[in-house]
C-alpha positions in Angstrom: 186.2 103.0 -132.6 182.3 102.9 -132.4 182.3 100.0 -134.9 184.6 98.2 -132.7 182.5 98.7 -129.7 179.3 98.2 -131.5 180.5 94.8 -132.7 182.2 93.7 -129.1 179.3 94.3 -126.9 177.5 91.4 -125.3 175.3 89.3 -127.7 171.7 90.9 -126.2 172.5 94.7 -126.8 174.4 93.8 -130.2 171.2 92.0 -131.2 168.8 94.9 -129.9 170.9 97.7 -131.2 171.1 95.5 -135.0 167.2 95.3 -134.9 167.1 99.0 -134.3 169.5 99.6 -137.5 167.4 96.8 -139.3 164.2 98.4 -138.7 165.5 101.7 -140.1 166.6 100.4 -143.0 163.1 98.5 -144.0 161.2 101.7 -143.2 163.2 104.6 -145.1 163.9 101.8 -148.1 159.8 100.9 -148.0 159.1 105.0 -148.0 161.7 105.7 -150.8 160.3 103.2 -152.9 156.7 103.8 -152.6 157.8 107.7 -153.1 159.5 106.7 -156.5 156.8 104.7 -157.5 154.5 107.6 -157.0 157.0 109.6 -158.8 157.0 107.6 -161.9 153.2 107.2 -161.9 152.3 111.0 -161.6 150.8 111.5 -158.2 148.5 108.0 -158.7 147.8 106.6 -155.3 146.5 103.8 -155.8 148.7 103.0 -159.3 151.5 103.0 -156.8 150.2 101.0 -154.4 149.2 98.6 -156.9 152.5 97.0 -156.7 153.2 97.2 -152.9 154.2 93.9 -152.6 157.3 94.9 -154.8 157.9 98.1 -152.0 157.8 95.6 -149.5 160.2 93.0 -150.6 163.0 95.6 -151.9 162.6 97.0 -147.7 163.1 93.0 -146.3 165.9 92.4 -149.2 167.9 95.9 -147.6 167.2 94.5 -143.8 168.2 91.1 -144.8 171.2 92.7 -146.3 171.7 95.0 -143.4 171.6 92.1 -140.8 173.7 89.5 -142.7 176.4 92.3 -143.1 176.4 93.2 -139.5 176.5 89.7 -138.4 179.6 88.6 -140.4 181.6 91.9 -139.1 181.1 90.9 -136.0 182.0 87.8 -136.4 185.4 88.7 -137.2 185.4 91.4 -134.2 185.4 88.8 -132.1 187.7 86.4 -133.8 189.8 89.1 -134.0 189.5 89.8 -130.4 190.3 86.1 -128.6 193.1 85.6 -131.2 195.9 85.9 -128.9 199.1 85.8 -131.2 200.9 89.7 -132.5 200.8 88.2 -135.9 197.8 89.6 -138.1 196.6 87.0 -140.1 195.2 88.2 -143.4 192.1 86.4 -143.0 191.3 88.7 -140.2 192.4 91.4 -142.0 189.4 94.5 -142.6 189.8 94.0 -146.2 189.1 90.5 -145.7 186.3 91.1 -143.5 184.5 93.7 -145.6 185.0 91.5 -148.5 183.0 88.5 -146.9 180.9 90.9 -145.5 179.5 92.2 -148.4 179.8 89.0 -150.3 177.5 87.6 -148.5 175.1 90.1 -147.6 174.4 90.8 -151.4 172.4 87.6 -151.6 169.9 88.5 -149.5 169.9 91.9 -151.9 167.9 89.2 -154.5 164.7 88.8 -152.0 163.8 92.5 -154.2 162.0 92.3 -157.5 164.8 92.0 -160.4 164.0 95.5 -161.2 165.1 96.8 -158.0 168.4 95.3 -157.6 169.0 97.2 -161.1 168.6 100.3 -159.3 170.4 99.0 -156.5 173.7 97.9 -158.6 173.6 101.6 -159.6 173.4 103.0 -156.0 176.3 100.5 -155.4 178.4 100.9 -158.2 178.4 104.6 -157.7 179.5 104.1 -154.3 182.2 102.0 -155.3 183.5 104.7 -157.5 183.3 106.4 -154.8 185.2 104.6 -152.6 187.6 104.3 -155.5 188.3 108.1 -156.6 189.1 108.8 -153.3 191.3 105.6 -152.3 193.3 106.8 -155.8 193.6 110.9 -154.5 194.7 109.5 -150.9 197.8 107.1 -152.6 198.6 109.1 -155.0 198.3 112.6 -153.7 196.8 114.0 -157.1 194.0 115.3 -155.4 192.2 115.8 -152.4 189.0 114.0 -151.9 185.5 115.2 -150.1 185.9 114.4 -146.6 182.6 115.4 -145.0 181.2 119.1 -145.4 183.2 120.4 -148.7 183.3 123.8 -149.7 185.0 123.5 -152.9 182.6 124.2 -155.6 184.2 122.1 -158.4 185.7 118.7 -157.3 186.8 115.2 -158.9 183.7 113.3 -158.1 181.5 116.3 -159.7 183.2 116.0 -162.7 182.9 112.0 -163.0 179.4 112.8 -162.1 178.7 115.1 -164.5 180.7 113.6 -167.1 178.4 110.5 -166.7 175.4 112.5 -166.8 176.4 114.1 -170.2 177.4 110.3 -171.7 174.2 108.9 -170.3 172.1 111.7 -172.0 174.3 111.5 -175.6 173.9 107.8 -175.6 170.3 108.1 -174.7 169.5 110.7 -177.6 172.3 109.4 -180.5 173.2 106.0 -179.4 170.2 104.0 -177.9 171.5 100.8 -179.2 174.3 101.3 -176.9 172.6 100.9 -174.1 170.7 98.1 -172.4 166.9 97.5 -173.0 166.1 97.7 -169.5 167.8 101.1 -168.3 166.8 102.4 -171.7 163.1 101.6 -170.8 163.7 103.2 -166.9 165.2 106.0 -168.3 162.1 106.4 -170.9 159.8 105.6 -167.9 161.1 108.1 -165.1 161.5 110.9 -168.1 157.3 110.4 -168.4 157.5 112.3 -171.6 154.4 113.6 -173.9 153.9 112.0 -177.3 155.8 115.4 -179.3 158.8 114.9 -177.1 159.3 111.2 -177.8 158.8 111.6 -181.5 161.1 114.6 -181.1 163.9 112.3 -179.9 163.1 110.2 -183.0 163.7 112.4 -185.5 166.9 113.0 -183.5 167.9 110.0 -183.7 166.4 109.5 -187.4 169.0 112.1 -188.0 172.1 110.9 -186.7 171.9 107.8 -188.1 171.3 109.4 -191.9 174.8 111.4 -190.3 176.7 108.5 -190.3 175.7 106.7 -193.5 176.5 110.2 -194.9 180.1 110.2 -193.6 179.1 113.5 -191.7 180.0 113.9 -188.3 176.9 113.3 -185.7 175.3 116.7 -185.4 176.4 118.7 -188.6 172.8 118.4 -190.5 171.5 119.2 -186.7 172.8 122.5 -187.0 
């Protein structure tokens, strides 16, 4: 209901209230950035405001994204709202509209550095599956999803989560050909580690593969 009315108000407040949700967006995505980029180089001011222009583009790339999507939904709204027939037609269906929503919003997602829209495939595709494990527990009934504040201590999504974790980690350690060059080198980057703790994830790896031209199972000689 306070999408609908968001989307059906008169064209001045709509703008003025999208400019507010705009601005918010640029800000909190410029601040987040510049914090991971101080993150990654250790405290450095002024390393991480070496590439600022990079901060600033992923924050216009989210607005841009953020208007664009806002703009098509309420496009629809108001289709939706001078069509005066009972039948629903499917191209004024929500899934429809979310689906052009986002289709088109993404390409203003590519105004960010090509490094950023990596991170930002993973924020999406995480809330995707998401979106999906609970669309699955509500038709099937298998399980109940998080709906809001949870107090379940063990649930679905932390699992999947945690399962990911774990496979990210063994893949990172065992299996680095297994994964691409670039989140290899962001995973090497944010980890920040010392020179004994890179060669110490050599000589794991050193030792995994001898494993398997041994025929031994990864992690027997380990132990």
């Amino acid at each position: 209901m306070a999408d609908r009315k968001f989307y059906l108000q008169s064209s001045e407040e709509f703008m003025k209230t999208l400019g507010r949700k705009a601005g918010k967006v640029v800000k909190y995505s410029i601040i987040m950035r510049f914090a991971l980029n101080l993150v990654l180089h250790r405290l450095n001011l002024f390393k991480a405001m070496k590439n600022s222009l990079s901060v600033l583009r992923l924050g216009l790339g989210c607005g841009a994204f953020n208007v664009v999507f806002h703009l098509v939904r309420r496009f629809f709204a108001l289709k939706r709202q001078a069509k005066s027939t009972r039948k629903n037609s499917i191209f004024l269906s929500q899934e429809f509209e979310l689906t052009c929503a986002c289709s088109l919003a993404s390409f203003a997602l590519h105004i960010a550095p090509p490094n950023d829209i990596r991170i930002l495939k993973v924020v999406i595709f995480s809330r995707a599956m998401t979106s999906l494990v609970a669309y699955v527990g509500e038709a099937t009934g298998l399980y109940r999803p998080i709906e809001g504040e949870d107090d379940r201590r063990l649930t679905v999504e932390y699992f999947l989560a945690i399962t990911a974790c774990f496979f990210l980690v063994y893949c990172y350690i065992f299996a680095p050909h297994s994964m691409p060059p670039s989140l290899f080198k962001t995973v090497t980057r944010a980890l920040a580690m010392s020179d004994g703790e890179k060669r110490l994830f050599d000589v794991l790896r050193a030792i995994s593969e001898l494993e398997l031209k041994m025929g031994y199972k990864v992690g027997t000689m380990a132990k």
